[in-house]
TORPA-4810 file (N, C-alpha, C, O; in nm, 3 decimals):
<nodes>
NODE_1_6.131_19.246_-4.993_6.108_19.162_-4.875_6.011_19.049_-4.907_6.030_18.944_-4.844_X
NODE_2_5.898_19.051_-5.003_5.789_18.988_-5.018_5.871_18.876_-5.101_5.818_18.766_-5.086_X
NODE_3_5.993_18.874_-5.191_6.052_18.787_-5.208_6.116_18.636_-5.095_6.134_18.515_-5.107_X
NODE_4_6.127_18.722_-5.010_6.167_18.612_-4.910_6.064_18.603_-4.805_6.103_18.598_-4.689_X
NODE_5_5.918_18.599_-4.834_5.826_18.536_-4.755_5.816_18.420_-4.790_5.773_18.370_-4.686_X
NODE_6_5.825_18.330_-4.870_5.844_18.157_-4.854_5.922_18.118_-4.786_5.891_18.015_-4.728_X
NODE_7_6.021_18.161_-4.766_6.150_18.100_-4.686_6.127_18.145_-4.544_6.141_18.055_-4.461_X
NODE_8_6.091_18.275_-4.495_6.037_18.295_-4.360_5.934_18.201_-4.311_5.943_18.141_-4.205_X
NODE_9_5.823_18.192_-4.407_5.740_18.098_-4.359_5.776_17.969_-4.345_5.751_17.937_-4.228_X
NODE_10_5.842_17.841_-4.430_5.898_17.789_-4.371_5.936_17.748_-4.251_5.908_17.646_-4.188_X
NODE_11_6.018_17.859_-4.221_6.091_17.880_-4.109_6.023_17.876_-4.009_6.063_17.814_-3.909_X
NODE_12_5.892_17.948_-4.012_5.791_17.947_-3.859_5.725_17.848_-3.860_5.670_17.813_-3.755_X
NODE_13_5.712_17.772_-3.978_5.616_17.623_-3.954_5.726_17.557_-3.878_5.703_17.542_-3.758_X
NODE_14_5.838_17.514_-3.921_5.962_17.408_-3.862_5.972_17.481_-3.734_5.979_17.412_-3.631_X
NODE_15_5.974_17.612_-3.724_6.018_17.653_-3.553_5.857_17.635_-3.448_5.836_17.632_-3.327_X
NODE_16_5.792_17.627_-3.539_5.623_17.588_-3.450_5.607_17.445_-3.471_5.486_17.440_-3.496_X
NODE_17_5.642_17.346_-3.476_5.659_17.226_-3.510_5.656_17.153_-3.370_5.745_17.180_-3.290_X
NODE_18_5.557_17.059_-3.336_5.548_17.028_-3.213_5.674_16.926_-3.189_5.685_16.843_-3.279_X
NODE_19_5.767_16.916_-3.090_5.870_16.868_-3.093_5.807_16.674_-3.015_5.730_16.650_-2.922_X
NODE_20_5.887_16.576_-3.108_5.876_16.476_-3.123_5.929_16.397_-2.955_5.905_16.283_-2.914_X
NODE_21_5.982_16.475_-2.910_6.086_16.367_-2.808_6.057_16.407_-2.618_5.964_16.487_-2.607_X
NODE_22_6.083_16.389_-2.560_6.038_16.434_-2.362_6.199_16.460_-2.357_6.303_16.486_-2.418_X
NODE_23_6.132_16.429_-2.226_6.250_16.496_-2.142_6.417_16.402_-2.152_6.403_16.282_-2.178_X
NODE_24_6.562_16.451_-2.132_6.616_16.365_-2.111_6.639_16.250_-1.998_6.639_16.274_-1.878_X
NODE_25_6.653_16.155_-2.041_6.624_15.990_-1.957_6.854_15.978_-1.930_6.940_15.966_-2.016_X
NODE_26_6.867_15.988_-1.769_7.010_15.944_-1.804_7.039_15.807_-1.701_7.011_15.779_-1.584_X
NODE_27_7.112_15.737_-1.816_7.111_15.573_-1.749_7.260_15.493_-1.823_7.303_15.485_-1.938_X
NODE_28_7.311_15.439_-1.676_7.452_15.401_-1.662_7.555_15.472_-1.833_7.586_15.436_-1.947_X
NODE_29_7.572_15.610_-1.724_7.667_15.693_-1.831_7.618_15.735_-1.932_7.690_15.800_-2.008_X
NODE_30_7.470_15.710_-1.967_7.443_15.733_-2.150_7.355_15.859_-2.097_7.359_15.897_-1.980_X
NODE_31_7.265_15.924_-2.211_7.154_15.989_-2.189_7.083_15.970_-2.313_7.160_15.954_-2.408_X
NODE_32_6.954_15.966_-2.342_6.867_16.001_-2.453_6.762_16.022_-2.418_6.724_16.020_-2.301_X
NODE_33_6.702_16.043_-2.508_6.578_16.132_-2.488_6.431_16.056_-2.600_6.414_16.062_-2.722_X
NODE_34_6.325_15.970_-2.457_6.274_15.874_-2.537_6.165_15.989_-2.599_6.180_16.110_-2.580_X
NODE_35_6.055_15.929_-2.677_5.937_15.988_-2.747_5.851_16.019_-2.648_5.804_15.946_-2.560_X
NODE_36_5.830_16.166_-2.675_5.769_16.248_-2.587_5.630_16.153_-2.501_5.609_16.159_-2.380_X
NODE_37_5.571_16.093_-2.572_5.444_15.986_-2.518_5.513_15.933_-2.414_5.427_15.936_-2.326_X
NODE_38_5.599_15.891_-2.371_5.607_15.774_-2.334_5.694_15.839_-2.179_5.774_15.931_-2.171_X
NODE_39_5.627_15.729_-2.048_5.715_15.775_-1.961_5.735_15.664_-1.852_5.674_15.557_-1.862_X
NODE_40_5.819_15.689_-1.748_5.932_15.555_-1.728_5.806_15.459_-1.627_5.716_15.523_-1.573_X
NODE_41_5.811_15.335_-1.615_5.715_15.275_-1.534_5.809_15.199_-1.439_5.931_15.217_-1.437_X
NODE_42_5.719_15.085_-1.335_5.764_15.037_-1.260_5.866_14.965_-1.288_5.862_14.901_-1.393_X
NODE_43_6.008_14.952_-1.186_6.111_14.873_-1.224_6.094_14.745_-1.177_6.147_14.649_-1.234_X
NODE_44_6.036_14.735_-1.093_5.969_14.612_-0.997_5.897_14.474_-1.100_5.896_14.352_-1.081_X
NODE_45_5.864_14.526_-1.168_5.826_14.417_-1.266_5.892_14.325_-1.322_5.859_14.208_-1.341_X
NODE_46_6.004_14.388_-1.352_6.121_14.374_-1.433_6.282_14.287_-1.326_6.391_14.248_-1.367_X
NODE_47_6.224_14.287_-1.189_6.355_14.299_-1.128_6.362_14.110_-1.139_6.266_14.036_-1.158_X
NODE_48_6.480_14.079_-1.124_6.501_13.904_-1.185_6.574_13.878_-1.345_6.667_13.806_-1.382_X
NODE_49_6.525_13.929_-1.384_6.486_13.965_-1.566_6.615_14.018_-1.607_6.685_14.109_-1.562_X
NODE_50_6.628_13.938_-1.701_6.755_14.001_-1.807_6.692_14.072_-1.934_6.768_14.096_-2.027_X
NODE_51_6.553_14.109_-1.945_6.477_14.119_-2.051_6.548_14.236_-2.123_6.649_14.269_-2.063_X
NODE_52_6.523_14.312_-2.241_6.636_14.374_-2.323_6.774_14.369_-2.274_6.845_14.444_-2.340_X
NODE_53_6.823_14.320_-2.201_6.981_14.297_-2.242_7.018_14.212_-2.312_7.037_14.103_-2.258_X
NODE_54_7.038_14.220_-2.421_7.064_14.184_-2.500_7.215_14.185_-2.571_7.246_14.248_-2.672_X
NODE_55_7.323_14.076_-2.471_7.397_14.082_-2.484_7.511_13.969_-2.531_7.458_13.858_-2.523_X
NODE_56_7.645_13.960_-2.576_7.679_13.833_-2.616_7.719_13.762_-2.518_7.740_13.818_-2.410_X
NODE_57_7.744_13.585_-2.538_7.769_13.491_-2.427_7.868_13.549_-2.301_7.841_13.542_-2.182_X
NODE_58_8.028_13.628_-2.378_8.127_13.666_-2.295_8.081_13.825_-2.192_8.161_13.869_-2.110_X
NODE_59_7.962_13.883_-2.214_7.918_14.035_-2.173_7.799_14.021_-2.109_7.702_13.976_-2.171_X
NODE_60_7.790_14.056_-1.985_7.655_14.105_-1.899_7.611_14.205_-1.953_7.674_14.275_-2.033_X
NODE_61_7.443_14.230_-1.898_7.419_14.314_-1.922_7.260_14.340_-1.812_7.182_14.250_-1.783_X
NODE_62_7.252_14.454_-1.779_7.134_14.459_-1.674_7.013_14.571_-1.790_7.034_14.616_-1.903_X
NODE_63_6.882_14.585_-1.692_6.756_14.630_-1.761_6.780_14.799_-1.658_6.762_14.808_-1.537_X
NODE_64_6.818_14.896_-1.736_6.820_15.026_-1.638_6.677_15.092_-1.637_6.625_15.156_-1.545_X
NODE_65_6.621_15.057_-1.769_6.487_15.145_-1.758_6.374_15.119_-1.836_6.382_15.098_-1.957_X
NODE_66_6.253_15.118_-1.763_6.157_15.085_-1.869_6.042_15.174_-1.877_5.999_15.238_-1.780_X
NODE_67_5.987_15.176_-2.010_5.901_15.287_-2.035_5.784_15.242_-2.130_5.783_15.136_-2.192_X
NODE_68_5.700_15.322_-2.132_5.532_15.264_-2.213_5.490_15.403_-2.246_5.535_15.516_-2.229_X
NODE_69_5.385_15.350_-2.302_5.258_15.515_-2.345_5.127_15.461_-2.352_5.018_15.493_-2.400_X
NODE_70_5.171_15.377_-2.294_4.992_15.335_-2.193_4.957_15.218_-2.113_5.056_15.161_-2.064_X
NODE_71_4.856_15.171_-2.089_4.837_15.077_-1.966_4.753_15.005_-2.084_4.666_14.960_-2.009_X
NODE_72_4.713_14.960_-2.210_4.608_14.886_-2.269_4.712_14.776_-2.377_4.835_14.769_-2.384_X
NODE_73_4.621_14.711_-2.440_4.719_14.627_-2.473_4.755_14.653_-2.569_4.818_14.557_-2.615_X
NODE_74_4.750_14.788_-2.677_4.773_14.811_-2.759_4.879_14.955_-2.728_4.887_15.052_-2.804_X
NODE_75_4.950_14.939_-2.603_5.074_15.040_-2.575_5.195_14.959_-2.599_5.214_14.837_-2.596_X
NODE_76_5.291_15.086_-2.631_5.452_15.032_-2.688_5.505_15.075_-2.568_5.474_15.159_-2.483_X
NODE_77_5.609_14.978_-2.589_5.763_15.007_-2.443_5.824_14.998_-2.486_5.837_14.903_-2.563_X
NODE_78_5.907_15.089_-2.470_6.101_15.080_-2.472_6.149_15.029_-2.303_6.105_15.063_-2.193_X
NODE_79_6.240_14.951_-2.336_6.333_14.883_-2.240_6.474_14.992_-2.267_6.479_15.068_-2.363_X
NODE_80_6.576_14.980_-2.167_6.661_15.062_-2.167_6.776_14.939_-2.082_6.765_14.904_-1.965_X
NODE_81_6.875_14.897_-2.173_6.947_14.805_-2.125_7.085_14.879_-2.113_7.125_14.970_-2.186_X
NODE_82_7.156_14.817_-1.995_7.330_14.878_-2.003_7.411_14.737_-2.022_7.378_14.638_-1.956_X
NODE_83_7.521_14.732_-2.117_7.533_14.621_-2.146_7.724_14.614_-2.093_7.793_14.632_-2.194_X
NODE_84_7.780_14.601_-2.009_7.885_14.576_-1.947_8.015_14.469_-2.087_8.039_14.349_-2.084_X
NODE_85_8.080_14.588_-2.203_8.121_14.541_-2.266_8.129_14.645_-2.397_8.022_14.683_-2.443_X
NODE_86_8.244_14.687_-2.454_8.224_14.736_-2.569_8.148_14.712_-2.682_8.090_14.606_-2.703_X
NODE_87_8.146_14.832_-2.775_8.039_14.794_-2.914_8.103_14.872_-3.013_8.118_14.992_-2.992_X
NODE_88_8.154_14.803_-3.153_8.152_14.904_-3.216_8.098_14.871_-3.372_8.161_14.801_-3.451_X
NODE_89_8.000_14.919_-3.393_7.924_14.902_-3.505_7.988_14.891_-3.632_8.060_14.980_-3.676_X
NODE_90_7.960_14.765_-3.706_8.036_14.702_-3.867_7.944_14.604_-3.903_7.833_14.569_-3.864_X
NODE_91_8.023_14.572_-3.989_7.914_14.429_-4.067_7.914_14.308_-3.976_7.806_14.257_-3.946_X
NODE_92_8.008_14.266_-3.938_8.050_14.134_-3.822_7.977_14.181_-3.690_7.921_14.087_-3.634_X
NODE_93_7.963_14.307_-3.622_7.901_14.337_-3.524_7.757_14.375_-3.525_7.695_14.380_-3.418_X
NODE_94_7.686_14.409_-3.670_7.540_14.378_-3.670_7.503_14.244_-3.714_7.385_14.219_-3.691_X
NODE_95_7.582_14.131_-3.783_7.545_14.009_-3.789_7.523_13.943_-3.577_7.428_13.887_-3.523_X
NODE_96_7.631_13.978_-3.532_7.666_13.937_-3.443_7.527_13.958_-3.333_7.474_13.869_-3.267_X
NODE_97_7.489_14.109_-3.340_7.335_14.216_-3.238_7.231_14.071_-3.310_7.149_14.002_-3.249_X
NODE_98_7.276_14.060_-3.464_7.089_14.015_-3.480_7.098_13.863_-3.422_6.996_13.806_-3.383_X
NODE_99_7.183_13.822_-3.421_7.198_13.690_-3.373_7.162_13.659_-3.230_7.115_13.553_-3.188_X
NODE_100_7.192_13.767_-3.164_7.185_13.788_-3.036_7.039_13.835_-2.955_6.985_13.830_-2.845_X
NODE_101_7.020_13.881_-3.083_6.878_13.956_-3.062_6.753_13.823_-3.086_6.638_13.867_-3.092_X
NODE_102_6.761_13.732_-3.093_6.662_13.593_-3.183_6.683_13.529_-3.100_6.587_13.464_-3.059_X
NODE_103_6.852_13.506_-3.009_6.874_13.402_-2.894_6.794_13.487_-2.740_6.740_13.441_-2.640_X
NODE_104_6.810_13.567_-2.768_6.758_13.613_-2.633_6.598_13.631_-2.619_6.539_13.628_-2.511_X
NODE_105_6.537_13.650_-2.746_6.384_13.632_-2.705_6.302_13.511_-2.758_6.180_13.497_-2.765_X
NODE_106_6.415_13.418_-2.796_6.383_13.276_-2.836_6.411_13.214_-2.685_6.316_13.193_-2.610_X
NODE_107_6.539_13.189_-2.649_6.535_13.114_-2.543_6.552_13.197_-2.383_6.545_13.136_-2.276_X
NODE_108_6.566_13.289_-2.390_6.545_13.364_-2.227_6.433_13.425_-2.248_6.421_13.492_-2.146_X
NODE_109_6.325_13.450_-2.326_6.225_13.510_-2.286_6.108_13.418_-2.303_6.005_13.420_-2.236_X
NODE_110_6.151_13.299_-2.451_5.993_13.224_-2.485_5.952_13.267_-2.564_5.848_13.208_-2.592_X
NODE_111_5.980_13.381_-2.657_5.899_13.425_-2.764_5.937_13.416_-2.884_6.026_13.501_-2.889_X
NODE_112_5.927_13.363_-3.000_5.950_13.297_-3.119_5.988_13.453_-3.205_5.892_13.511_-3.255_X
NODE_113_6.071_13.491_-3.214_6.135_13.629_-3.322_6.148_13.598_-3.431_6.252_13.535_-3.449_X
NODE_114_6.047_13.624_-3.576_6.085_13.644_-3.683_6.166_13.748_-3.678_6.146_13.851_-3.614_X
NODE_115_6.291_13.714_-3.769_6.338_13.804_-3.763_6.351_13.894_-3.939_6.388_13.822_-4.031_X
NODE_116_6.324_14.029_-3.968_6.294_14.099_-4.048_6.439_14.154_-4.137_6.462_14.146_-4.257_X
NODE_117_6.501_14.198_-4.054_6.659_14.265_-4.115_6.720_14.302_-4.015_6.676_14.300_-3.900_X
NODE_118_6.870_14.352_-4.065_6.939_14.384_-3.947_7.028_14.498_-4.026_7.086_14.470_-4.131_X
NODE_119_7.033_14.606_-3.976_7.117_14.717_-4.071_7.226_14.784_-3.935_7.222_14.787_-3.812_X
NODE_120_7.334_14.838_-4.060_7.460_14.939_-3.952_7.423_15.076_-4.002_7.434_15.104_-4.122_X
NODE_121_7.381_15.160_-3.917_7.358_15.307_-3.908_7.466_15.363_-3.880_7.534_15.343_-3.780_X
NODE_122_7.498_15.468_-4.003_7.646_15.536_-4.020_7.567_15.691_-3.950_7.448_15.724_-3.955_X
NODE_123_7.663_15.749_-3.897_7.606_15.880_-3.889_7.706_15.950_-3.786_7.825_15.920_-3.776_X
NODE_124_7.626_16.068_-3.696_7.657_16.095_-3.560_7.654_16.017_-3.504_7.753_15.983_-3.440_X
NODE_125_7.501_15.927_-3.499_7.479_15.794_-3.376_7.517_15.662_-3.428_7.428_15.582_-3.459_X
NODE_126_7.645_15.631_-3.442_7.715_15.476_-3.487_7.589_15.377_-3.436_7.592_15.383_-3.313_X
NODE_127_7.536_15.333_-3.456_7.442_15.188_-3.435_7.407_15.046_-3.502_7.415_15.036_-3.624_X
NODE_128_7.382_14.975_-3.449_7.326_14.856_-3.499_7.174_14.847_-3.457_7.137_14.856_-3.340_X
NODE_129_7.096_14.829_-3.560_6.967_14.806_-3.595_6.883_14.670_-3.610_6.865_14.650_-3.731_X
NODE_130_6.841_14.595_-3.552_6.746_14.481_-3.562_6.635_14.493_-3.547_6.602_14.531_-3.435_X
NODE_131_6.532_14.468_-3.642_6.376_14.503_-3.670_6.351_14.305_-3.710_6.419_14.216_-3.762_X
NODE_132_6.223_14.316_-3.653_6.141_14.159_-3.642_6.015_14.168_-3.589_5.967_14.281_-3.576_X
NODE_133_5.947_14.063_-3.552_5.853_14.070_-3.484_5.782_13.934_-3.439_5.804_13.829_-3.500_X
NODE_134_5.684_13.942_-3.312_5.690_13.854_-3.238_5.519_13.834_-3.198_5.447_13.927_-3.163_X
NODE_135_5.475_13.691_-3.212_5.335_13.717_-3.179_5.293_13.649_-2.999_5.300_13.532_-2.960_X
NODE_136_5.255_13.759_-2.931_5.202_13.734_-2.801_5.026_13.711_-2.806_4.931_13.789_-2.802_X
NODE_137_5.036_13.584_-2.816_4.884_13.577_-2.771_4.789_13.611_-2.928_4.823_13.528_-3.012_X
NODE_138_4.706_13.687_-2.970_4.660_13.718_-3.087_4.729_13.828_-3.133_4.721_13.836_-3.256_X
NODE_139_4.776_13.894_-3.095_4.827_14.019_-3.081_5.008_14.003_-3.177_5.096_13.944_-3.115_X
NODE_140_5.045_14.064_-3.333_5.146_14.075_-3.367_5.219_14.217_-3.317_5.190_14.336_-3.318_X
NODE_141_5.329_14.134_-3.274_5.422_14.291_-3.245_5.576_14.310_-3.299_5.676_14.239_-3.308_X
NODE_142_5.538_14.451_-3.330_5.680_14.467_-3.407_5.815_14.532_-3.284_5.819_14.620_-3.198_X
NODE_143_5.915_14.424_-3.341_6.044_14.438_-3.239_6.166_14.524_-3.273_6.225_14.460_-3.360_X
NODE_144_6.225_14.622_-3.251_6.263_14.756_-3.299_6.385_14.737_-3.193_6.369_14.761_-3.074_X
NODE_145_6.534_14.682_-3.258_6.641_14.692_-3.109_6.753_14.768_-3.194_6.775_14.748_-3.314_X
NODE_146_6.804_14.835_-3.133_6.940_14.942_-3.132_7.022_14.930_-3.072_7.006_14.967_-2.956_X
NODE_147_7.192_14.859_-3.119_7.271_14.878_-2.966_7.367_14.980_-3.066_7.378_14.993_-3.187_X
NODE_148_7.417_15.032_-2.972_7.457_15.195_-2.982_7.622_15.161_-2.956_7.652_15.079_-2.870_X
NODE_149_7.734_15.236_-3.041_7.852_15.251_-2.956_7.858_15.275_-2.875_7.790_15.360_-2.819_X
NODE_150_7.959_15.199_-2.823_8.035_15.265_-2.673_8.111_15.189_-2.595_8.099_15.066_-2.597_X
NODE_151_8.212_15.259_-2.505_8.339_15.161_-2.461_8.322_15.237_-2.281_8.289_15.345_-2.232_X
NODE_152_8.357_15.133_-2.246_8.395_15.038_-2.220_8.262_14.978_-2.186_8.270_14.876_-2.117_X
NODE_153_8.128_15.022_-2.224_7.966_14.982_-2.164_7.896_15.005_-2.301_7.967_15.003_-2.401_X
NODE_154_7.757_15.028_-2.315_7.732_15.030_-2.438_7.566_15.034_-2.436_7.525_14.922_-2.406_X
NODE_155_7.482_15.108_-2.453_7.346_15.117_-2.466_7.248_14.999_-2.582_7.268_14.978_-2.702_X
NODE_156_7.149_14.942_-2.496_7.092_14.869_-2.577_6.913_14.892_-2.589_6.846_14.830_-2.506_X
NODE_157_6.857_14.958_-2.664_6.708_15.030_-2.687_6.614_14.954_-2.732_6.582_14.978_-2.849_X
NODE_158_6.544_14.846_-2.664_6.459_14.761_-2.776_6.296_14.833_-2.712_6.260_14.853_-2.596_X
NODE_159_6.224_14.858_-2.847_6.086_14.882_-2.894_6.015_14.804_-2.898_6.045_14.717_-2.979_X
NODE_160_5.856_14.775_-2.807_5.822_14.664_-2.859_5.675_14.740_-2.879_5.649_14.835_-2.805_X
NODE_161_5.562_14.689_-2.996_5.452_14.780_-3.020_5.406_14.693_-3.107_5.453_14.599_-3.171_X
NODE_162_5.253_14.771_-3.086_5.158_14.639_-3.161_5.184_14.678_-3.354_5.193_14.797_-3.384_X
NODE_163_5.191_14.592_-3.446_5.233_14.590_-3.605_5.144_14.736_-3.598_5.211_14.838_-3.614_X
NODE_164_5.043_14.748_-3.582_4.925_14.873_-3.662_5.012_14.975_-3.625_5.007_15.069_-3.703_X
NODE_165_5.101_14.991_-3.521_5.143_15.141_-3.479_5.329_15.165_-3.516_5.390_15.267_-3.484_X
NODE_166_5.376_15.074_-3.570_5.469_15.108_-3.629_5.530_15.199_-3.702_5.651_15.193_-3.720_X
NODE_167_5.467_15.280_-3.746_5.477_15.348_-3.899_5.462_15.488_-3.783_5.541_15.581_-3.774_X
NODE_168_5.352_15.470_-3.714_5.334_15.592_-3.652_5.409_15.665_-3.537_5.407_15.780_-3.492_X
NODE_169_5.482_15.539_-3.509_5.628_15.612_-3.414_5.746_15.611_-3.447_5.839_15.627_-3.367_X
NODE_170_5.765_15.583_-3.621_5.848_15.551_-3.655_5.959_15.680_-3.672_6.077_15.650_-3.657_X
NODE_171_5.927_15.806_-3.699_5.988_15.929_-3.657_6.024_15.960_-3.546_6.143_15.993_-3.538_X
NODE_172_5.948_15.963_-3.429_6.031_15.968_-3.290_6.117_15.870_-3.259_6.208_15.877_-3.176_X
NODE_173_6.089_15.786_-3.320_6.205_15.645_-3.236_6.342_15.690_-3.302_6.445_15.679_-3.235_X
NODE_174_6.347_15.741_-3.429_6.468_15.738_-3.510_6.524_15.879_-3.406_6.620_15.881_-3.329_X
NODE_175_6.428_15.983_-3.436_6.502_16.116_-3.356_6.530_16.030_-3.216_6.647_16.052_-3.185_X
NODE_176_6.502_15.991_-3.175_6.535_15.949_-2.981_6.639_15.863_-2.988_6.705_15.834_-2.888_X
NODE_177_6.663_15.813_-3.112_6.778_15.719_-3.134_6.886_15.788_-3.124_6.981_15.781_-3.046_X
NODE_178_6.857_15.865_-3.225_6.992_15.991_-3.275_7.002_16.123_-3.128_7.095_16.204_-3.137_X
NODE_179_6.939_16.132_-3.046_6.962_16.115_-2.916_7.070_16.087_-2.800_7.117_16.151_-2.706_X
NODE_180_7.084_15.969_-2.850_7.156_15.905_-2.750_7.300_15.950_-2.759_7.351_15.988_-2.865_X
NODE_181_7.338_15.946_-2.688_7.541_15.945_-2.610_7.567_15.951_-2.466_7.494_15.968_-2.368_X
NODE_182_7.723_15.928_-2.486_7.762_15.953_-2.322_7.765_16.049_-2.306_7.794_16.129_-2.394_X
NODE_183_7.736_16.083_-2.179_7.747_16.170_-2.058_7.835_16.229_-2.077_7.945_16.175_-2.094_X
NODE_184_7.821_16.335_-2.081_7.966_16.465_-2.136_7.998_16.487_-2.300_8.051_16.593_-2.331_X
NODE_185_7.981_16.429_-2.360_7.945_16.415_-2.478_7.889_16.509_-2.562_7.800_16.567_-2.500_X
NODE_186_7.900_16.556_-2.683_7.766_16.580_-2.726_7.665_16.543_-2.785_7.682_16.459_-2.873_X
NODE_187_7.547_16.585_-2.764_7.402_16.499_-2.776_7.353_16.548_-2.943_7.409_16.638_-3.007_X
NODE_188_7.260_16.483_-2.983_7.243_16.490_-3.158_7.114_16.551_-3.098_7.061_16.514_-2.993_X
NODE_189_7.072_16.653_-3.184_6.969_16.768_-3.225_6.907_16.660_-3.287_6.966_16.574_-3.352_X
NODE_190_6.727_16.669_-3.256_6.634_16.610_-3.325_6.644_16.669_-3.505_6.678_16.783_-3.538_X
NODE_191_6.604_16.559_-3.598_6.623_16.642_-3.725_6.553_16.757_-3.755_6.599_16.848_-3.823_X
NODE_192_6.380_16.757_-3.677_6.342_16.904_-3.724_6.399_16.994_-3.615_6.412_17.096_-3.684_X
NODE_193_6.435_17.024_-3.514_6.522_17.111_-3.516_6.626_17.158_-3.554_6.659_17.276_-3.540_X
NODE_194_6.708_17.048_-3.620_6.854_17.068_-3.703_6.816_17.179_-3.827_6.859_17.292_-3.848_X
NODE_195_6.704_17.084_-3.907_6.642_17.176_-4.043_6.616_17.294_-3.994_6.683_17.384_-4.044_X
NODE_196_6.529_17.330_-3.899_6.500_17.456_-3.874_6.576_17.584_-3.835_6.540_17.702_-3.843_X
NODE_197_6.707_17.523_-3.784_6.826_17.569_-3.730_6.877_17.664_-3.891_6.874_17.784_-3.917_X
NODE_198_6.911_17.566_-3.954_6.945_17.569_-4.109_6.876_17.629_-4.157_6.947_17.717_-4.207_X
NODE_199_6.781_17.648_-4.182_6.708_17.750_-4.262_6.672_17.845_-4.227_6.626_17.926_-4.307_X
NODE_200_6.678_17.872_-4.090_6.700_18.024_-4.015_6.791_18.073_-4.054_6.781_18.187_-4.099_X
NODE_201_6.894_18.019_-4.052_7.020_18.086_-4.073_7.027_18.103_-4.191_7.104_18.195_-4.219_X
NODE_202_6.947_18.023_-4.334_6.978_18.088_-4.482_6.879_18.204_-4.476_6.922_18.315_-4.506_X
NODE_203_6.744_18.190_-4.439_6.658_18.296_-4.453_6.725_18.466_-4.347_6.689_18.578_-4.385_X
NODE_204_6.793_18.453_-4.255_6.822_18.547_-4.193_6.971_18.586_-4.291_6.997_18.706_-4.284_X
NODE_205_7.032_18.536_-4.345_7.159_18.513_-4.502_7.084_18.632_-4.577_7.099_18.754_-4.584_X
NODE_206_6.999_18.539_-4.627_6.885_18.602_-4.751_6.849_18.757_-4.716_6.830_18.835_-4.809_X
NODE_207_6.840_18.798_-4.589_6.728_18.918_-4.568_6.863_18.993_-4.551_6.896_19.104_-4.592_X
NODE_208_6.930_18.906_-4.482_7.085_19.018_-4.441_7.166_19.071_-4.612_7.259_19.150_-4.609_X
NODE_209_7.121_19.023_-4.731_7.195_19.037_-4.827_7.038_19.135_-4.922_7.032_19.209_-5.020_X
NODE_210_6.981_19.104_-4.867_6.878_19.230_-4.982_6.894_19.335_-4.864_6.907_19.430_-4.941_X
NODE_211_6.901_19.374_-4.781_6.948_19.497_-4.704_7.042_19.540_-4.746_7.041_19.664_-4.747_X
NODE_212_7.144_19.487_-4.791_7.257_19.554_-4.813_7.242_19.573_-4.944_7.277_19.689_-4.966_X
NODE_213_7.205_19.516_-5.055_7.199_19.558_-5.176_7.078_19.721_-5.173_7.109_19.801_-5.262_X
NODE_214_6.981_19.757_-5.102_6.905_19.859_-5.106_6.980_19.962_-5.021_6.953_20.079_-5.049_X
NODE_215_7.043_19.948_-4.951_7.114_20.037_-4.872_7.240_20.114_-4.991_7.262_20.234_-5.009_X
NODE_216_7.315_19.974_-5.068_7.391_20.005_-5.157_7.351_20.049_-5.251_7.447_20.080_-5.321_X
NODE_217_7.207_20.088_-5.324_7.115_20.120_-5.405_7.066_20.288_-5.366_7.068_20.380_-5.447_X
NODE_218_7.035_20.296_-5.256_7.027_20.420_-5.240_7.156_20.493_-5.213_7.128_20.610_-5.242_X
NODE_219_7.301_20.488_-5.168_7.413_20.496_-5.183_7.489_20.583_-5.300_7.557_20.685_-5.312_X
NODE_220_7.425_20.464_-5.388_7.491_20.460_-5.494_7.395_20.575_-5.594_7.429_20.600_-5.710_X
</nodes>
């Protein structure tokens, strides 16, 4: 048995592992599940505003939800856009997000977007990725947008947070990404619960196969 105490242990660090993400958030047909910090604020601010929709000339798109993890000026928000129009993630359709993503906070918002890269995320969660950043006032902030498959509507996730804290939400944003789907659907397991899932099941493998070899040992 003392053979398979590394792999048990393991197992109880990943299953004691404080989980990265809150509660689920569900908005026009989608659901995900933002970073546990963070929780939904006034919509009232926002009402007028096309702000994260971030969508092309021929596609509307409205602001369903907005969220922070604090009131100072050094808190991040996610915006939660529904964008009235299919998406389906390729090379022509993340050229297309980042383009879209530079016109909309260049000329509907006023804010000058360097823009950093633009990547297609293969996976469970099909996406398009645009990372940049934008300076308000003294203050640099890094701009983090995701539009997500989906037909006949389509989820659009933009991050906005001061440069110093990037790195440090950079794990929940990806799990809350991988998150997302429609409604009825099924939803993607954060990665440390996936791992932990997985290695329960080899370590409970493991213990189930030296039982049977000592059972077959005294047997025999």
């Amino acid at each position: 048995m003392l053979a398979y105490a590394p792999m048990l242990s393991m197992v109880l660090l990943l299953l004691a592992a404080e989980p990265t993400l809150g509660s689920p958030l569900k908005q026009g047909g989608f659901t995900f599940r933002p970073p546990k910090q963070f929780r939904v604020t006034r919509m009232d601010l926002f009402h007028g505003t096309k702000v994260g929709a971030i969508a092309t000339p021929d596609t509307s798109g409205y602001l369903a939800a907005a969220l922070v993890d604090g009131d100072g000026e050094d808190a991040a928000s996610i915006l939660v856009a529904v964008v009235d129009g299919p998406f389906a993630p390729g090379p022509s359709s993340r050229d297309e997000v980042a383009t879209e993503t530079v016109r909309h906070f260049n000329e509907e918002l006023g804010l000058k977007l360097s823009l950093e890269r633009a990547e297609l995320v293969n996976g469970a969660v099909p996406r398009v990725e645009v990372l940049g950043s934008v300076r308000q006032g003294s203050q640099l902030r890094v701009i983090h947008v995701a539009a997500f498959e989906g037909e006949p509507k389509h989820l659009v996730i933009t991050l906005s947070a001061p440069s110093g804290r990037a790195d440090e939400l950079a794990t929940a944003l990806r799990d809350s990404f991988d998150s997302v789907h429609a409604e009825g659907g099924p939803g993607g397991a954060p990665r440390a619960v996936a791992w932990a899932a997985l290695a329960l099941v080899a370590a409970l493998f493991l213990v189930s196969v030296g039982l049977w070899r000592r059972r077959a040992a005294r047997l025999g």
